[in-house]
N, C-alpha and C positions, 0 to 999 in steps of 0.2 A: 808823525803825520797820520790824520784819521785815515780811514778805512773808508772808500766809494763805496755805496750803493752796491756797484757793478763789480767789485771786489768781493762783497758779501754774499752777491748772488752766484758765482763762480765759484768759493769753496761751497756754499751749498749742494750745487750742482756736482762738484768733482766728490762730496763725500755720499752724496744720496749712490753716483753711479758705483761709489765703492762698496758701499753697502748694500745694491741690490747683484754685483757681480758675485759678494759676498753668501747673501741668501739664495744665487741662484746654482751655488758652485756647491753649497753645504744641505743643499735638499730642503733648506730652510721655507716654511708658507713666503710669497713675494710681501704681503701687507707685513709682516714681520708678528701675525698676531699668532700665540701656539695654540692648536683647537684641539687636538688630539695630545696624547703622552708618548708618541711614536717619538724616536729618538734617529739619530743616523745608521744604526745599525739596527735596532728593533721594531718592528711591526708594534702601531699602536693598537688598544686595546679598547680607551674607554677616550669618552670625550672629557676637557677639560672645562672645571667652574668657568664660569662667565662666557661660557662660548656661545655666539649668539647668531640664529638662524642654522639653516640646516646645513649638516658637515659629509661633504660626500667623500665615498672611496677614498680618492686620491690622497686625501691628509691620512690614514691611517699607514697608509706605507712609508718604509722606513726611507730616510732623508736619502742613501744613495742611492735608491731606485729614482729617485724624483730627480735626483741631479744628473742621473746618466741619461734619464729620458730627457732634460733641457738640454744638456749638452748637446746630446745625439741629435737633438730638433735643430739647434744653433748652426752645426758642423753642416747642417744637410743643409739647411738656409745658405750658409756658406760656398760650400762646395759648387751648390747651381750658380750662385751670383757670378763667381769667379766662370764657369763654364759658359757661361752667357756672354760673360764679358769678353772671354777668349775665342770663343765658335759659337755665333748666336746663334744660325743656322743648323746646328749639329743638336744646341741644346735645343732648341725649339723640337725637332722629330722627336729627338728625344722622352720630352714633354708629352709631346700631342700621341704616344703611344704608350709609353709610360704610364700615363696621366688615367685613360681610358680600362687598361687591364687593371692597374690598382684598384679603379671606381668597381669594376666588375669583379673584384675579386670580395672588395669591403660589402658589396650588394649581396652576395650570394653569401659571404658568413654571415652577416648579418641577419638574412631571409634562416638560414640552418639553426644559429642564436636562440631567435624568435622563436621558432617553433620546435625542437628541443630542450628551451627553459618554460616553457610557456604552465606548467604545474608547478614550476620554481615559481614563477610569480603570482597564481594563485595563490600557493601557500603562505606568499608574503604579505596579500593582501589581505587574506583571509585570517591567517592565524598568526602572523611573525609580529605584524605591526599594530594589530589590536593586543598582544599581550605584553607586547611594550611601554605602550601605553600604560595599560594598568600597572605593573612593575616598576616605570618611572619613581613614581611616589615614593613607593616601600623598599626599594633596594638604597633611595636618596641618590639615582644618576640624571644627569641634565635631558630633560626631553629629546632634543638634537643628535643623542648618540645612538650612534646607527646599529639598532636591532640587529642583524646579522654577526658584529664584533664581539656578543656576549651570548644572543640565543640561539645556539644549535640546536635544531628544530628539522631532524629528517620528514621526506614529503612522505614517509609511512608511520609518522608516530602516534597511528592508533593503533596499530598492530602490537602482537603478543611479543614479538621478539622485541621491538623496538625501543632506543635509550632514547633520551631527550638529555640537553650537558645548558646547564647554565652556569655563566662565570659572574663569580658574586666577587662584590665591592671589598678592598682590601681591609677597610678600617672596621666591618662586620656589627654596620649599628644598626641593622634590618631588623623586623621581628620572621622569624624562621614561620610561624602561624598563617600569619599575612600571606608571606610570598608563598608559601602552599596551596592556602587557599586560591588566589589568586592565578594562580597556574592550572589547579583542578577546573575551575570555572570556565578562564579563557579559552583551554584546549580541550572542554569538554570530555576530561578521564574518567575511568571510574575505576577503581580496584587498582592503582598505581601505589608504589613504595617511593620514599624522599631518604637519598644518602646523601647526607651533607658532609665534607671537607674542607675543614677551614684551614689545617698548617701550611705553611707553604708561604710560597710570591704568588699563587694562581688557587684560592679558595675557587671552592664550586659545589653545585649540588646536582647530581643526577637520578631522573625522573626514571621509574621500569613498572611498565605491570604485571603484577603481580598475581591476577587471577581472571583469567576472562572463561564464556562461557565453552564446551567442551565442542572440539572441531564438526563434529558430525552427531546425529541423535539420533538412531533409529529403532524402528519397531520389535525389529528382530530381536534389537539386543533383549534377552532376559530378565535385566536390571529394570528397563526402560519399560517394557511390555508390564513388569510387578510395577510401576509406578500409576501404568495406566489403569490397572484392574484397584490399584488402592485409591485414587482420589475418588469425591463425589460427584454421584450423578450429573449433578448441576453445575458441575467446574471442570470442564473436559481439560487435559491435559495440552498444552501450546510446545510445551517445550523447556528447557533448563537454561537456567542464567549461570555466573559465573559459582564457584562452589557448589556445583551441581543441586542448587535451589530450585524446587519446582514452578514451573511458571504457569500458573493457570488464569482464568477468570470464572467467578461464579454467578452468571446468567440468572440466580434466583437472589439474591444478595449484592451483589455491588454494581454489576453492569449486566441489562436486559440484552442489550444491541452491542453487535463488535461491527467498528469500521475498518477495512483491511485495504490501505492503499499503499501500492509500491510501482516502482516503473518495471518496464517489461526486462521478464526473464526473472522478478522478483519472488515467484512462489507464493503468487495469491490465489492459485486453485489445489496448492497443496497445503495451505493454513486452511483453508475450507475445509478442505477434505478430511483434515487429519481433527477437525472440531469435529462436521457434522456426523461421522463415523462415529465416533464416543457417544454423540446423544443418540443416536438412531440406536445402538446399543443395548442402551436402557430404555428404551420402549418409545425416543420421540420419535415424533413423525415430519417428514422433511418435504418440502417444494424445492425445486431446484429451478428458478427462474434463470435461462441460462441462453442470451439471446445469441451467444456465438455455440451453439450447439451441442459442442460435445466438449467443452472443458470438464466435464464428470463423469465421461462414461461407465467409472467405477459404480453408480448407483444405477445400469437399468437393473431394472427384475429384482433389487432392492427390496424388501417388503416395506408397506410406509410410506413410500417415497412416490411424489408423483413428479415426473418429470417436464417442465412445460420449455420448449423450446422455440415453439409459436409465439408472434405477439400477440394475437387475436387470446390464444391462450394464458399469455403471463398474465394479460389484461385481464381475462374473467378470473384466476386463481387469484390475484388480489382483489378481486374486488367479493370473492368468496371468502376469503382472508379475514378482508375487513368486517363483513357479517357478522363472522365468527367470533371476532375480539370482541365486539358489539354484546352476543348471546353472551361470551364471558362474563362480562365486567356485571350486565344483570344478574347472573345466577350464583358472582364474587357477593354481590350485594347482598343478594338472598341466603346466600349460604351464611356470613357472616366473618368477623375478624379470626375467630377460633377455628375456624374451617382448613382442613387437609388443602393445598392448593390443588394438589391432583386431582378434588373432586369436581373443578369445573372442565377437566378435561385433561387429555394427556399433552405433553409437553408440543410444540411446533416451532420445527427451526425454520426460518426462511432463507434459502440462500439464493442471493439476488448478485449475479454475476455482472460486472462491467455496466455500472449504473449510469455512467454517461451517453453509453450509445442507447441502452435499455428505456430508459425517461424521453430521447427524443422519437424513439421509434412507439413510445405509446402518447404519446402527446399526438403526432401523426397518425396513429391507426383512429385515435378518438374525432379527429377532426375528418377522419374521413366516412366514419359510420355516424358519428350522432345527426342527430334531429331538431325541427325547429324546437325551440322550449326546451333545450337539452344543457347543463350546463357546461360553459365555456372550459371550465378545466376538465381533464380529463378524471373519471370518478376512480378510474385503479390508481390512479397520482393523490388523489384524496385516502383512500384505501390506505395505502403504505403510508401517507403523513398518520393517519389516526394510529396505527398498527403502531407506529415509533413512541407515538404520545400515550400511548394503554400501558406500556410497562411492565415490568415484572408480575405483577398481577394474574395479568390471565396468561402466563406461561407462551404468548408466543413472540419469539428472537429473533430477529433480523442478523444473518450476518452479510454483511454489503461490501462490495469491491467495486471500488475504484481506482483508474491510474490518475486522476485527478480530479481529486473530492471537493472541487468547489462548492459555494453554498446555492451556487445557479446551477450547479449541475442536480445536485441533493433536494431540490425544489425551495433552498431558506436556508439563512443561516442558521432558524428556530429548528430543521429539520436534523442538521449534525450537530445540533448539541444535544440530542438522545444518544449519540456512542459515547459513553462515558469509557468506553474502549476504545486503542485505536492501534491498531499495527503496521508498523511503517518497514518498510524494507527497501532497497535503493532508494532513496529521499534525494529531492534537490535543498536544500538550503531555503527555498520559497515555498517547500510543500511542509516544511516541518514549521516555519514560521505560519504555515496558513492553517495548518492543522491540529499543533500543541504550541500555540503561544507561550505557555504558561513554564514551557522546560526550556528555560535558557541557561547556557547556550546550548545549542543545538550538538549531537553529539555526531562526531563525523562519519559519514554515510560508509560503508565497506561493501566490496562485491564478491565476500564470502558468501557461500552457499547455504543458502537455509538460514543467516544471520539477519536476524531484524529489532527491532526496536518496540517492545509490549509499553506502552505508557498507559496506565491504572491508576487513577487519584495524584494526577499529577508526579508522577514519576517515571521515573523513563526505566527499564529492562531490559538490558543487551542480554537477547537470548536465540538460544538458537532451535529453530523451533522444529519438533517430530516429524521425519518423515515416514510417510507409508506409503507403500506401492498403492497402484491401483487394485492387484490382486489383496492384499493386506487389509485396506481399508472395506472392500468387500466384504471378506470374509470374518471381518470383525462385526460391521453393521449387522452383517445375516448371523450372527451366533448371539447375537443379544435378546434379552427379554421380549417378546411382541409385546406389543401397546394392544387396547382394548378392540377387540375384533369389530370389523367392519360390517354395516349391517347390508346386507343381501337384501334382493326384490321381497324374497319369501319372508324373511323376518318384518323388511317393514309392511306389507299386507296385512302379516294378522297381531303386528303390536297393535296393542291397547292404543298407546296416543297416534293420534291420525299424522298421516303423511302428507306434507304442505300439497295442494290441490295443483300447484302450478310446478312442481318440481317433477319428473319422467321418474318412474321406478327404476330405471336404469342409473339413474347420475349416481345410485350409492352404492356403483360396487365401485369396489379400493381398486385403483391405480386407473380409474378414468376419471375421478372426481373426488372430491373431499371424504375423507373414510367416516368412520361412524362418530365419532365426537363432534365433526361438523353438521350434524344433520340437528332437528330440531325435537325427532322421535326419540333420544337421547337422554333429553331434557326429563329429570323426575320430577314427578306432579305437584310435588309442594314445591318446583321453583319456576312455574309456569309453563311446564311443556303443556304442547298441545293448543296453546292460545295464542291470542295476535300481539302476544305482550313483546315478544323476538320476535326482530328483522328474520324474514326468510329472503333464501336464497332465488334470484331471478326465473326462471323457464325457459328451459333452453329450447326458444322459440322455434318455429321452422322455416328459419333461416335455409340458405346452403351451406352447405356442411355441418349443419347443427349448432350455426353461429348465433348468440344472438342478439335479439336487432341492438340492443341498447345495454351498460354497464351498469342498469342504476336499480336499487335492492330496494324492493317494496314489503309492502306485509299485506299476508292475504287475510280475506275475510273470514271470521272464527265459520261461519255458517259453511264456506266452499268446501272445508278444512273438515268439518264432519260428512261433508258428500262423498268426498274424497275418499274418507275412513268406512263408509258403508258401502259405497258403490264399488269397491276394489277387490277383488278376491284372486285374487293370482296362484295357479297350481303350480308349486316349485316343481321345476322344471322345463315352464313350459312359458312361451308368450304370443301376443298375438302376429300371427303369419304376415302381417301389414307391417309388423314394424321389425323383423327381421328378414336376415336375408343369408341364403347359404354363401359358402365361399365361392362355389362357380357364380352365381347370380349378381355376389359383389364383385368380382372380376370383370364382369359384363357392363355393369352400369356404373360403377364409382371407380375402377381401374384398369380400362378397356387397354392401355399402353403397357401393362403388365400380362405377364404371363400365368394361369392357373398353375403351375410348379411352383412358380418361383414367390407365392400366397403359401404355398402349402408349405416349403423350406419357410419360409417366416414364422410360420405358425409354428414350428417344428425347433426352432433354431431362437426367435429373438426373442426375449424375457419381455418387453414390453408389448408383444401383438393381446391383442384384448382378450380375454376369455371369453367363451363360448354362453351365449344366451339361455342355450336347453338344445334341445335335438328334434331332428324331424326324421324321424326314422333311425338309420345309420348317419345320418349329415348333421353335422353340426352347425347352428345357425347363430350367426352373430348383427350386432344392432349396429347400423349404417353410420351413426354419428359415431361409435366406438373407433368405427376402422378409417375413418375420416381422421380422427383424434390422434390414431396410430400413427396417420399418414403425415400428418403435417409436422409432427414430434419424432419421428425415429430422426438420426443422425443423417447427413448426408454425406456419402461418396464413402468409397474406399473400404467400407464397414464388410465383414465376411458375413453378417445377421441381418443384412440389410436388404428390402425389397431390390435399392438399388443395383447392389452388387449382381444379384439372380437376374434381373431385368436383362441389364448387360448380358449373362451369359446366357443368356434366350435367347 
């Protein structure tokens, strides 16, 4: 007799339910499909061919963990049905108290989880599961298998000590080239060794580096200090890469401009410092545009160096700056290709501190002084674009800090692609993709001390860069060669080529104004000194405080320029009693809130107070815009050199 329908459907039924008590009793997947090679006792390893979509956890664990946790599910299903059944009321409290602390207990590990893995899971997102990806391929394992089953990947595997353990395919039809490569690139290594193991049930290859740059670099050391006296002028020492390799850049040859951005706490006033102290050295001469004030106090009293801490100031030193570059590039012209470059002048570093806050605070001082017919951008922002765009040519260097070098902040993106340097130190992931596109992948940022990242020609330099004290970098800058002497009232009086008519015989002494290679009396006759063929420098109008009115660099007329030169006779020593003032008198009228002591400890004590004009008697008499210049540039608070500090104790 046939077989019913309903007979058919019944052994179906009784053998499917034997077959799923079957798989649920033997740890076995419930669909009956195998996706992993986890066995009942073994932790699987690798995903199996044709396993299709993504394979979580659970299937890599060995079949009796799977079946004690259905069981254990079942029994508890169980258990309540039957306690329900017997004392509803009993189970019910039960439940509704139960139920509550469980939820609170699963919230609160859950919430500890989250925020205790939460670097685990960057690292997964970031480095685990892009280098699986690429590995897929060349190892020959199914997309689907879950990257943590094969790649051990500690969250310090940039560090010196640290192993990386990859578990390779048992049948070993990879190319060993490939997956190397492919690992250097993804986890952005550099100087890492590959020991490969193939005998065994568990081939693998373990990743270690093998050289990175030396833990600390400093001055003192003996070694370090002979590296700094051996390199060349033009290629100040930065610091050591790994194999104690020198790391420089040469400012006359491959890169004019360095950009130095890192986040805070990064050691972007001690990469300055530990440059501009080597060029000042050798005889350059430095501006420290520095609108948070005292990031360098190692440079007052500096020789060379002028310090502008004012915006009113950074404002006019760039746009004297700009002049400058200006008279160079005609007198590069003139001289010609065969020409010394030192003969258009001595060397100038710029160092333009925290350019983000620095560019809005002179975008605002410009829109608060200019005039009608005055142009809309501001001219010291003109100023530094030109300065970036002159070049190694006429010798002057911008080195620029930023915690965030965007191309809005920088005035263009045309404006940072002059740092064909760039030194990166605590980077985000966004600052290195915004700033060296071109080095991928990015190499993982460290919060070692003094570790940064030198990228030159498209390469990147884990290096760790010199430090020097402040005393250090001091006493290096002051023992170096001096740059060409700065020309005095007396000198420009009775030189030969006439002194621009609109410029104060005061603006050229060194450390209140441009030193002598900025002036125009400089210029030798066979490359147009003395004519309106060079931009001169503004006139520091009479303004208040010797501000003045406008940013914008005219040329005077050759004719004022020979009145100027006949009509000027100045007795060294001495000026007129109209335009100085002794120090009680300046106390009087420009710093009535201060003390005549606490003028004379300044003079006495701070390496920036202005030199003395000439004497009136026994008193010495100084020029009113000088000590105004003092005033708005010395440091504030705290300083034991500082008007301030004497103020207070008056």
């Amino acid at each position: 007799m046939a077989r019913s329908e309903f007979d058919r459907q019944i052994e179906e039924s009784i053998e499917a339910a034997i077959t799923g008590i079957g798989r649920l009793l033997s740890g076995r997947e419930m669909d009956g499909v195998q996706r992993t090679d986890a066995t009942f006792f073994k932790r699987g390893s690798r995903v199996l061919d044709g396993a299709d979509g993504r394979v979580g956890p659970w299937a890599y664990r060995p079949g009796w963990q799977r079946a004690a946790a259905r069981v254990t599910g079942l029994g508890a299903i169980g258990a309540g049905g039957w306690s329900y059944w017997t004392d509803p009321e009993q189970t019910l409290q039960v439940l509704q108290y139960g139920v509550g602390a469980a939820g609170g207990l699963l919230l609160t590990g859950g919430l500890v989880h989250a925020v205790r893995n939460r670097g685990q899971r960057e690292l997964m997102r970031e480095w685990i599961e892009p280098l699986h990806l690429a590995l897929a391929g060349p190892l020959g394992i199914p997309a689907a298998t879950r990257p943590r089953s094969y790649l051990h990947i500690p969250a310090n595997f940039s560090d010196d000590d640290a192993e990386i353990r990859i578990d390779l395919p048992v049948d070993l039809t990879f190319n060993e080239q490939v997956v190397a490569e492919m690992v250097i690139k993804k986890l952005a290594l550099q100087g890492v060794s590959f020991s490969w193991k193939y005998d065994g049930r568990k081939p693998h290859v373990t990743v270690k580096k093998v050289h990175r740059p030396p833990s600390k670099v400093v001055f003192t050391d003996p070694k370090v200090r002979e590296l700094v006296q051996k390199v060349p002028e033009s290629a100040p020492l930065i610091g050591l890469e790994r194999g104690q390799k020198v790391v420089s850049v040469d400012l006359d040859a491959e890169s004019p401009h360095v950009l130095v951005s890192a986040g805070t706490g990064g050691g972007k006033s001690v990469i300055l410092r530990t440059i501009a102290s080597q060029l000042i050295h050798h005889g350059a001469h430095a501006y420290i545009l520095d609108f948070k004030r005292v990031s360098h106090l190692w440079a007052r009293g500096v020789k060379n160096v002028e310090y502008c801490r004012d915006i009113a100031d950074i404002h006019d030193a760039l746009i004297r700056l700009g002049a400058e570059g200006r008279r160079r590039i005609h007198a590069a012209e003139q001289l010609g290709d065969d020409a010394d470059p030192s003969e258009v002048g001595p060397r100038i570093v710029i160092l333009l501190e925290e350019i983000n806050a620095t560019m809005k605070q002179l975008t605002r001082y410009w829109e608060k002084i200019k005039e009608k017919g005055d142009p809309k951008v501001s001219p010291a922002v003109d100023a530094l674009a030109e300065i970036l765009f002159m070049g190694r040519a006429v010798r002057l260097h911008v080195l620029l800090v930023a915690q965030s070098a965007t191309a809005r902040a920088l005035g263009g993106p045309e404006m940072r692609e002059n740092f064909a340097t760039r030194i990166l130190a605590r980077y985000t992931q966004n600052a290195w993709r915004m700033l060296v596109p071109e080095v991928q992948p990015a190499p993982k940022s460290t919060r070692h001390i003094g570790r940064a990242q030198v990228v030159l020609g498209g390469v990147a330099h884990e290096t760790q860069v010199m430090f020097m004290s402040d005393a250090e970098a001091r006493a290096w800058a002051m023992a170096g060669t001096s740059g060409p002497p700065a020309v005095t009232p007396e000198k420009a009086a009775t030189s030969q080529t006439p002194r621009l008519p609109d410029e104060p015989a005061h603006q050229a002494k060194q450390g209140g104004h441009l030193p002598a290679p900025l002036r125009e009396t400089d210029i030798p006759a066979e490359l147009g000194g003395g004519t309106s063929q060079l931009e001169a420098v503004p006139a520091a109008a009479a303004e208040e405080g010797g501000r003045p009115q406008r940013g914008t660099v005219s040329e005077p007329p050759a004719a004022a320029a020979g009145e100027a030169a006949a009509g000027e006779q100045e007795v060294p020593g001495k000026v007129a009693e109209a335009e100085v003032l002794t120090l009680r008198q300046a106390q009087e009228q420009l710093f009535p809130h201060l003390t005549l002591a606490a003028l004379r400890k300044a003079r006495t004590d701070d390496p920036d107070f202005p030199k003395n004009a000439g004497k009136k008697g026994t008193q010495m008499l100084y020029r009113p815009d000088d000590l105004l210049k003092w005033a708005r540039n010395r440091p504030k608070g705290g300083m034991g050199t500082t008007v301030d500090g004497e103020a207070g104790a008056s």
